[in-house]
C-alpha positions in Angstrom: 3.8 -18.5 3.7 0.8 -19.0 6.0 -0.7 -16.4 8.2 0.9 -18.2 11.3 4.2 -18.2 9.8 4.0 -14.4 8.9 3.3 -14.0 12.2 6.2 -16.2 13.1 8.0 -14.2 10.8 7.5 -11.0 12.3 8.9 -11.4 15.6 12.6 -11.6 13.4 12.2 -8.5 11.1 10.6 -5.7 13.6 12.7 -3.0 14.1 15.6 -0.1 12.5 16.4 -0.6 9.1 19.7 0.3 7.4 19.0 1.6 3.7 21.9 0.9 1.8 23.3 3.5 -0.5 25.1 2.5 -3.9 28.7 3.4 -3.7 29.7 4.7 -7.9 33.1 5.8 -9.0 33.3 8.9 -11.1 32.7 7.2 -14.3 29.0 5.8 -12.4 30.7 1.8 -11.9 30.0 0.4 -8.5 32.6 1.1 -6.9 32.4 -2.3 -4.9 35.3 -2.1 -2.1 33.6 0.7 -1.2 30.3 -0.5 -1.1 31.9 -3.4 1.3 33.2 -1.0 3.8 30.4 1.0 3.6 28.1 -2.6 4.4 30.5 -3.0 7.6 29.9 0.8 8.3 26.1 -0.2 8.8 26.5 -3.2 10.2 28.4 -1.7 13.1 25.9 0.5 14.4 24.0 -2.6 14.7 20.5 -2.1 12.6 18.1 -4.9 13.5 18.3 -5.3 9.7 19.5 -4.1 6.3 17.6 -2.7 3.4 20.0 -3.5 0.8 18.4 -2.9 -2.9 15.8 0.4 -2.4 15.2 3.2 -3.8 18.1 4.6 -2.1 20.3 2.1 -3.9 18.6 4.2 -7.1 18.0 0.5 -8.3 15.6 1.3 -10.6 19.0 2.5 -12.8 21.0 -0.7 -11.8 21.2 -4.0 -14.2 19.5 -6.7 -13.0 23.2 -8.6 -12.6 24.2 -5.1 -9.9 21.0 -5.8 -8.2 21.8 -9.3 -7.6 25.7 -8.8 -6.8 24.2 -6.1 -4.2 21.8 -8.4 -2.7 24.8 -10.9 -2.4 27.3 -9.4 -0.9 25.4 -7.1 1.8 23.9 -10.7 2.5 27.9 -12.0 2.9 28.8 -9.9 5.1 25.6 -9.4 7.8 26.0 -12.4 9.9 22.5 -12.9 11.6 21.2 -9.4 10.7 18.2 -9.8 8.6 18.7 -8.3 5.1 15.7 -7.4 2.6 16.1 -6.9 -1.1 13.6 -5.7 -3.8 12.9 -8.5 -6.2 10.6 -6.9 -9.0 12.0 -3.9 -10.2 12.2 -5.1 -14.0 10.1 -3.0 -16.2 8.1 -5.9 -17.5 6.0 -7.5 -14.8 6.4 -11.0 -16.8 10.0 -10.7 -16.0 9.0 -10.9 -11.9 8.7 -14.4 -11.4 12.5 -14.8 -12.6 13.7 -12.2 -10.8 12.2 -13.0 -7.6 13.9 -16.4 -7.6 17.4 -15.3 -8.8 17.0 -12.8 -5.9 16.0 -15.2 -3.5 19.1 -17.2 -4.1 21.6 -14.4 -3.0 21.0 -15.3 0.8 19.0 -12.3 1.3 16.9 -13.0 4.6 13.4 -11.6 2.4 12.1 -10.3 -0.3 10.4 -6.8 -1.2 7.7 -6.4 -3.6 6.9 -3.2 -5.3 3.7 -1.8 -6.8 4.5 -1.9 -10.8 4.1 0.4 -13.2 0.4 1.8 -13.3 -1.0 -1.5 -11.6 -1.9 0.6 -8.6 -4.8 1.7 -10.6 -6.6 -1.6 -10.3 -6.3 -2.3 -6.9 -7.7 -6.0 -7.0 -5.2 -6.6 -9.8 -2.7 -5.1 -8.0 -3.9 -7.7 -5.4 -3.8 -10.6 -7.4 -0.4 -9.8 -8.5 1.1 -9.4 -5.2 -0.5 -12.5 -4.2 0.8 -14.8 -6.5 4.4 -13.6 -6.4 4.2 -14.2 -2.5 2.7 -17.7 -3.1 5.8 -18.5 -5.3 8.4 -17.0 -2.9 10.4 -19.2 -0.9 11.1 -16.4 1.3 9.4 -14.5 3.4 8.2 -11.3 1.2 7.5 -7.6 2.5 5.7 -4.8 0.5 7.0 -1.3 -1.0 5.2 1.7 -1.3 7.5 3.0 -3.7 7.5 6.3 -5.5 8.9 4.2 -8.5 5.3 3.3 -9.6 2.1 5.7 -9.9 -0.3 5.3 -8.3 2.6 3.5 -5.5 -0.3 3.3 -2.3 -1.6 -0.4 -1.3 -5.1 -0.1 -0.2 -5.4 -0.7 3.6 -8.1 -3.2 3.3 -6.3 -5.0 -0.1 -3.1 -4.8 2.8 -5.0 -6.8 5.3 -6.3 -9.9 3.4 -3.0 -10.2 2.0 -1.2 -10.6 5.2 -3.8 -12.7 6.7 -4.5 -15.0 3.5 -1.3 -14.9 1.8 1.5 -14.4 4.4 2.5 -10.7 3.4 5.1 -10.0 6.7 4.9 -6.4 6.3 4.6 -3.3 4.4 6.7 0.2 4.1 4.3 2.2 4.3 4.4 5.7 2.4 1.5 7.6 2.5 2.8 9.8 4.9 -0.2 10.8 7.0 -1.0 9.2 10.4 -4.0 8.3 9.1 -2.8 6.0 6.2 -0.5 3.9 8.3 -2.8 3.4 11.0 -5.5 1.9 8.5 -2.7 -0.6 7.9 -2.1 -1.6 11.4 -5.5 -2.1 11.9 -5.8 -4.2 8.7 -3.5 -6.7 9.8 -3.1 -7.0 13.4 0.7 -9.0 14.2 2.2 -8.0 10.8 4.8 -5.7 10.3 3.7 -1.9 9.1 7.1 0.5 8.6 7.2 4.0 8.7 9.7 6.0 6.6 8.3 9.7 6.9 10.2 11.5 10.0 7.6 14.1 10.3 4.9 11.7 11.6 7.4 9.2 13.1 6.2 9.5 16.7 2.6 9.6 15.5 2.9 6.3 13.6 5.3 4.2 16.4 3.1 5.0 19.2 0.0 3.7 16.8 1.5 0.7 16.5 4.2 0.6 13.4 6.5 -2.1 14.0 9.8 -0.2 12.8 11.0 2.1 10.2 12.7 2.3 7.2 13.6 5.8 6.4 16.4 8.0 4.3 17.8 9.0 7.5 19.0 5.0 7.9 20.9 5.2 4.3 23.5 8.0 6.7 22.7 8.1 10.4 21.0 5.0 11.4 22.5 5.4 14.8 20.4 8.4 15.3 17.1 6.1 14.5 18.1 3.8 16.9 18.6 6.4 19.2 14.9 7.5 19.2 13.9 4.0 18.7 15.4 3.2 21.8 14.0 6.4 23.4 10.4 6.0 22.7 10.3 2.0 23.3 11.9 2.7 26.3 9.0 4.9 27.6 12.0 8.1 27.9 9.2 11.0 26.0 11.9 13.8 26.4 15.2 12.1 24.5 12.4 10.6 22.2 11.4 13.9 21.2 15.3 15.6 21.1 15.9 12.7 18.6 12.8 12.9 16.7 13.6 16.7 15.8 16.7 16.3 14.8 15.3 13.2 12.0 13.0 16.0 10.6 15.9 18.5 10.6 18.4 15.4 8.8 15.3 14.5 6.7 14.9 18.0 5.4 18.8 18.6 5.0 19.1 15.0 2.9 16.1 16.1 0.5 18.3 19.0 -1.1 19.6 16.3 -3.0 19.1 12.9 -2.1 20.9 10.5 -2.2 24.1 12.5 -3.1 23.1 14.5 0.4 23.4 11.3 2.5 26.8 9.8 0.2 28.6 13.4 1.5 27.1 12.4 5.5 28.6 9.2 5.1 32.1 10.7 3.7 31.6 13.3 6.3 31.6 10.1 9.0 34.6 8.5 8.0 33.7 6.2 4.9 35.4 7.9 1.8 32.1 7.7 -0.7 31.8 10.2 -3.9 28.6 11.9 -4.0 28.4 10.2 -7.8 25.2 9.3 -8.2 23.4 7.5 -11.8 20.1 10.0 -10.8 20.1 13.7 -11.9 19.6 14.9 -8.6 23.3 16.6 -7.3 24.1 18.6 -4.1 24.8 22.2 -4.0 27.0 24.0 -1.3 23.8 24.8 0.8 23.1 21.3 1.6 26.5 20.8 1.8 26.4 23.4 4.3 22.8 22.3 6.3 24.8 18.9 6.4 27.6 20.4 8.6 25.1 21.6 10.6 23.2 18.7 11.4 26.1 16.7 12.2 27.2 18.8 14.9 24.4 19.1 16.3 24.0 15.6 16.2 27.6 15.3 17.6 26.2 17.3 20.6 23.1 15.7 21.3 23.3 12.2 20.7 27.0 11.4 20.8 27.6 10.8 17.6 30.4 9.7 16.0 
């Protein structure tokens, strides 16, 4: 994609994310009608698009095939919300090129690209790499920051000439420091830089990130919106009651993330075990600090 069609490009994908979570049964099988409901769940508190195979869909321990069926049916059922869907999560970057193309031919709206392995190492390699995959994509493609790979970070400046050289729409970024993401907004001016860390959130959106893509969207994306809303809207005082309670959900859902945000979504109405394929569990304090949360939630933002 060209710079101009990035740009183009951007206009459509700015904004809230939904994270999708992956729904398992007790014996760890996607539980797929409740993935669907769970899809319409998301869909109804009207995201300005879907993240639908993430690290919260812990897709680094899904087959290729559950990726795909993922990718497929979130893409079914979203209408004309925008859905994004990581396609290089294969251990073996020579498996990438395949991948992205069966991906692309879900009906996913674009395609996220991850930092593999140690690649991150050799940042111009790294470079290169990204590069061609975008070249071969047919579909708009986005970058990852994921904590799947080590080193995960994208160099600001190796972030700017791929947006402006090789139509990279935008990045999630996750360095986590004001600091980071604003190198990245300044690197590429038009393109699309998203936050995901809650404690800098308000920093990062009135720098300049374009939208977010956070945990706290796999749960409660109505409570993004809600400060997304707030602070776009110029309204500082229900920007800030909505930004602390994302750090106080952000800090309840790391006691055990994902299961943590599978019990919010249960607690909300959409029957979902807190089964999850990763070793990480949930004890009865983060149940409890979840309880919390939502009522306070309940109170301030009308939640329901």
């Amino acid at each position: 994609m060209s710079s101009n069609g990035s740009l183009m490009a951007a206009a459509r994908f700015r904004g809230v994310y939904a994270l999708l979570l992956t729904p398992f049964l007790q014996n760890k099988e996607i539980d797929w009608n409740g993935y669907d409901r769970y899809v319409d769940w998301q869909l109804s508190k009207r995201p300005d698009g879907i993240f639908a195979v993430c690290g919260s869909s812990e897709m680094e321990l899904l087959s290729m095939r559950e990726r795909l069926d993922l990718a497929r049916r979130a893409a079914a059922r979203a209408g004309g919300v925008p859905v994004l869907a990581t396609g290089n999560v294969h251990e073996d970057p020579g498996e990438h090129e395949e991948e992205l193309a069966r991906m692309a031919e879900t009906g996913v709206s674009g395609i996220v690209l991850i930092p593999p392995g140690h690649m991150g190492e050799d940042q111009s390699r790294l470079e290169h790499y990204f590069a061609r995959l975008a070249e071969l994509s047919p579909l708009p493609v986005f970058l990852y920051e994921c904590p799947l790979a080590s080193p995960r970070h994208v160099a600001s400046d190796v972030y700017g000439r791929l947006a402006r050289q090789h139509g990279i729409v935008g990045i999630k970024d996750t360095t986590c420091t004001p600091e980071g993401i604003r190198a990245k907004i300044e690197s590429a001016t038009g393109s699309l830089v998203f936050q995901a860390n809650m404690s800098y959130l308000r920093e990062s959106v009135l720098d300049g990130a374009q939208g977010i893509m956070a945990t706290t969207g796999s749960a409660a994306v109505d409570a993004v919106l809600a400060y997304w809303r707030a602070e776009t809207n110029g309204d500082t005082a229900a920007a800030e009651a909505a930004h602390e309670l994302l750090v106080f959900l952000d800090a309840v859902l790391g006691k055990g993330y994902p299961a943590t945000a599978k019990h919010l979504v249960n607690m909300r109405g959409i029957p979902m075990e807190t089964v999850t394929r990763k070793s990480k569990g949930m004890n009865a304090s983060a149940a409890q600090g979840m309880a919390i949360w939502w009522r306070a939630a309940q109170r301030a933002l009308g939640l329901t």
